[in-house]
N, C-alpha and C positions, 0 to 999 in steps of 0.2 A: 701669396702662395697658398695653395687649398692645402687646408687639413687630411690627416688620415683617417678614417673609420675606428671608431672604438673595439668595434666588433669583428668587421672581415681586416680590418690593415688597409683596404683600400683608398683610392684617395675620391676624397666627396669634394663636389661641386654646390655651388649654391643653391642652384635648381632643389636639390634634394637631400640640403643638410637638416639635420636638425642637433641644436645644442642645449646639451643637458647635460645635469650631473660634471658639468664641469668637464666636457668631453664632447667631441664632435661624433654625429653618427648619422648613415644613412635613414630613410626610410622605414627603409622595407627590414633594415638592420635593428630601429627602435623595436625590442620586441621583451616579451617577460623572460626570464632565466631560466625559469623551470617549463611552460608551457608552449614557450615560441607563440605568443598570441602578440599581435603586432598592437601596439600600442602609442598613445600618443600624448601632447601636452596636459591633458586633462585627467588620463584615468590612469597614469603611472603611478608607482609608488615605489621611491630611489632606499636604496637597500646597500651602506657601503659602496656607492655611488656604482649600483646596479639596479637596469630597472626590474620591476617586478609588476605584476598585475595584482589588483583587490586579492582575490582568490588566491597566491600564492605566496604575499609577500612575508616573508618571514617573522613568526610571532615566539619572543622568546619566555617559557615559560620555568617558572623555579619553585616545583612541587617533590624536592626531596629533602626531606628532613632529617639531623645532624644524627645519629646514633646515641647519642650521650646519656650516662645515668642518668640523668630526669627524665629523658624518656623513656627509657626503659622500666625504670620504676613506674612510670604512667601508666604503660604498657601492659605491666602485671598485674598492679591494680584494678585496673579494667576487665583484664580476662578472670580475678576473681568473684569480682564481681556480678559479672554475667552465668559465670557457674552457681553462686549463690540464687540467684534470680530467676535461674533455670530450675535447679533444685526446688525452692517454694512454690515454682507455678506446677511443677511434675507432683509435686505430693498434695497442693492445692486441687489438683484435675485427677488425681490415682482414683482409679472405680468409679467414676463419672460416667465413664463410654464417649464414644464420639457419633451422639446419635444426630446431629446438628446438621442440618442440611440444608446447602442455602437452596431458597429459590428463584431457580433460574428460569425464563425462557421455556427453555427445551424443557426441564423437569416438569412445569404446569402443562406444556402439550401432552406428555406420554404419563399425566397423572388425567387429564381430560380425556383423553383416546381408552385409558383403561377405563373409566368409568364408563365411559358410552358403549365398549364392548360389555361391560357386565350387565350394564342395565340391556343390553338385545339378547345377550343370553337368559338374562331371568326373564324378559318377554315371553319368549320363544318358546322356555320349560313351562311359564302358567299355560300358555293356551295350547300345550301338547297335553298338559294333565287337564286341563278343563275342556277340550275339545275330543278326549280320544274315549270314545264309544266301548263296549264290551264287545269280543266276539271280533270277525274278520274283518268290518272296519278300522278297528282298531290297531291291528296287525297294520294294513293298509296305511294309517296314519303314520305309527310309527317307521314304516317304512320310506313314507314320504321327508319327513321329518330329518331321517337317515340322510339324503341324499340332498337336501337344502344345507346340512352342516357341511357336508363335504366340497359343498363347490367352493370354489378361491373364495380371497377375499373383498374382491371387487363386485362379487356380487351380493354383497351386503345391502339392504334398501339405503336409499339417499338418507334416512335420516344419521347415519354415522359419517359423519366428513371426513373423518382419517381415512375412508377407503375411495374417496373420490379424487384425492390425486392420482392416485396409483392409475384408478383407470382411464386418465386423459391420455396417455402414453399411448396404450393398445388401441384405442380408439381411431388418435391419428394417423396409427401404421396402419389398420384394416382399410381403411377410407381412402386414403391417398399415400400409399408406401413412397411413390414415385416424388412426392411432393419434399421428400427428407433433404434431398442435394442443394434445393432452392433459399433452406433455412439459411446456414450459415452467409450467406448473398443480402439477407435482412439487416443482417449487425452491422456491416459497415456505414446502413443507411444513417444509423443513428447519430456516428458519432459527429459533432457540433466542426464548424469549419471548412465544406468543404471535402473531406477526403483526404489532406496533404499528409506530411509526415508530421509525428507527435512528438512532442520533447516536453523535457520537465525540470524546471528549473530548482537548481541543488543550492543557487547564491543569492542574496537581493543585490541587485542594480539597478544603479540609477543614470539616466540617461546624460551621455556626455554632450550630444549633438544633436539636432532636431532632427536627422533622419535616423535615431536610435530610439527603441522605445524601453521604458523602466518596468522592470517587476523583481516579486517577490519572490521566497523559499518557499517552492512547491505547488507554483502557478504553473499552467500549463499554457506550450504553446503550439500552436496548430499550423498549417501548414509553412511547414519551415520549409526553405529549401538552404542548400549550400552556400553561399559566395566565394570564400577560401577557406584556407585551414583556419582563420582564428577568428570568421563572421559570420556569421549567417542572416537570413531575413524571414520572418514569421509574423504572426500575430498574437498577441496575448488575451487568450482565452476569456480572462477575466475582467478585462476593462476596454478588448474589442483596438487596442493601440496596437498599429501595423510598423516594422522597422527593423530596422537593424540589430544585431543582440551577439554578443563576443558569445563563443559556440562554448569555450572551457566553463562555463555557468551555466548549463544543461547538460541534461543526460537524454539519452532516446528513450520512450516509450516502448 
C-alpha cells in the first residue's frame, strides 16, 4: 500500500517518492518551510523533522542576560566609570580648540585648487602693475585686465587644472549636442557577460550536483535566466563556472 504525502496528504507512488525525516514525500513536495525552494537528498537541513534549506534553517540563539544584582551592580559601575573618564578627557581637552583636521582626499584637492588660483591671481596683479604704462594706455590695460577677470571660469589658461574639467562638459554639447542620447547606449557595452540579467549572491554554496555551480557572499552572477521558482541558471562572474544555482541565495542586481 503506497504512503501518504507528508506535505499535501496525498498518496505517493514510487516513481516520485522520496523518504525522509522519517516520512514519505513527494517531489515536487520536498521543499524548505519558509522559502518553498525545492530541495533534495543533499542540501536539506531537517529541523524537528522538517525540511529546511542552508539559508533558512533555524538557528537558535541565547543573547539575553538574567537581570540580577550582579549585573546590575556591573552595570553602574561601568556607567560610572565612563562618566569619570569622560570628565578627565573634557577637562584634559578644555581650551585646546578643535583645530585638528584630518587630511583627506578632497581636503588636499580644494587646498591645491586654492593655491593654484592664488598663485594666477598674484600672476595676473604683477604683470598688470609691471606692464601698465602712464597715461591712456594704461586706462587701456586696466580696462583689458577688467574684462579677462570677468569671463567664467573655464577660461582660466591650461595651467590651472581645476578649471579643466568643468570645460569638457560645454565642449561636448557645442560640438555634438545630438551625440547626448547615444551615451547612455555605451554603459551596457561594458558590463562583463554578455548582457543577461545580474544577481548577487547574499549566501556561499556549495555545489550539490555537477550541473550546479558553487560561489560565494557577494559574487556576482551574470546572465541568469529563470528555471522555476527555487532555480535558476547563470554563470559566476568570478571563476567563469556556468550552472545551476537555488535563486533564495541571490538578490537582483
Amino acid at each position: 500500500m503506497n504512503p501518504n504525502c507528508a506535505r499535501c496528504g496525498k498518496i505517493v507512488y514510487p516513481t516520485e517518492k522520496v523518504n525522509c525525516l522519517d516520512k514519505f514525500w513527494h517531489k515536487a513536495c520536498f521543499h524548505c518551510e519558509t522559502c518553498k525552494m525545492t530541495l533534495n537528498m543533499k542540501n536539506y537541513k531537517g529541523y524537528e523533522k522538517t525540511p529546511y534549506c542552508n539559508a533558512h534553517y533555524p538557528k537558535q540563539s541565547f543573547t539575553m542576560v538574567a537581570d540580577t544584582p550582579e549585573n546590575l551592580r556591573l552595570k553602574q559601575q561601568s556607567e560610572l566609570q565612563s562618566q569619570v573618564r569622560y570628565k578627565e578627557e573634557f577637562e584634559k581637552n578644555k581650551g585646546k580648540g578643535f583645530s585638528v583636521v584630518a587630511d583627506t582626499p578632497e581636503l588636499q584637492r580644494i587646498k591645491k585648487t586654492q593655491d593654484q588660483i592664488s598663485n594666477i591671481k598674484y600672476h595676473e596683479e604683477f604683470e598688470k602693475s609691471r606692464m601698465a604704462p602712464s597715461g591712456g594706455e594704461g586706462i587701456e590695460s586696466e580696462r583689458r585686465d577688467t574684462q579677462e577677470q570677468q569671463q567664467p571660469p573655464h577660461h582660466i589658461p591650461a595651467s590651472a587644472p581645476v578649471y579643466q574639467q568643468p570645460q569638457q562638459q560645454p565642449v561636448a554639447q557645442s560640438y555634438g549636442g545630438y551625440k547626448e542620447p547615444a551615451a547612455p547606449v555605451s554603459i551596457p557595452c561594458r558590463a562583463p557577460g554578455g548582457g543577461g540579467k545580474r544577481y548577487r549572491a547574499v549566501y556561499d554554496y556549495s555545489a550539490a550536483d555537477e550541473d550546479e555551480v558553487s560561489f560565494q557572499d557577494g559574487d556576482t552572477i551574470v546572465n541568469v535566466q529563470q528555471i522555476d521558482d527555487g532555480w535558476m541558471y547563470g554563470t559566476v562572474e568570478r571563476t567563469g563556472d556556468t550552472g545551476m544555482l537555488p535563486a533564495n541565495y541571490v538578490e537582483a542586481i
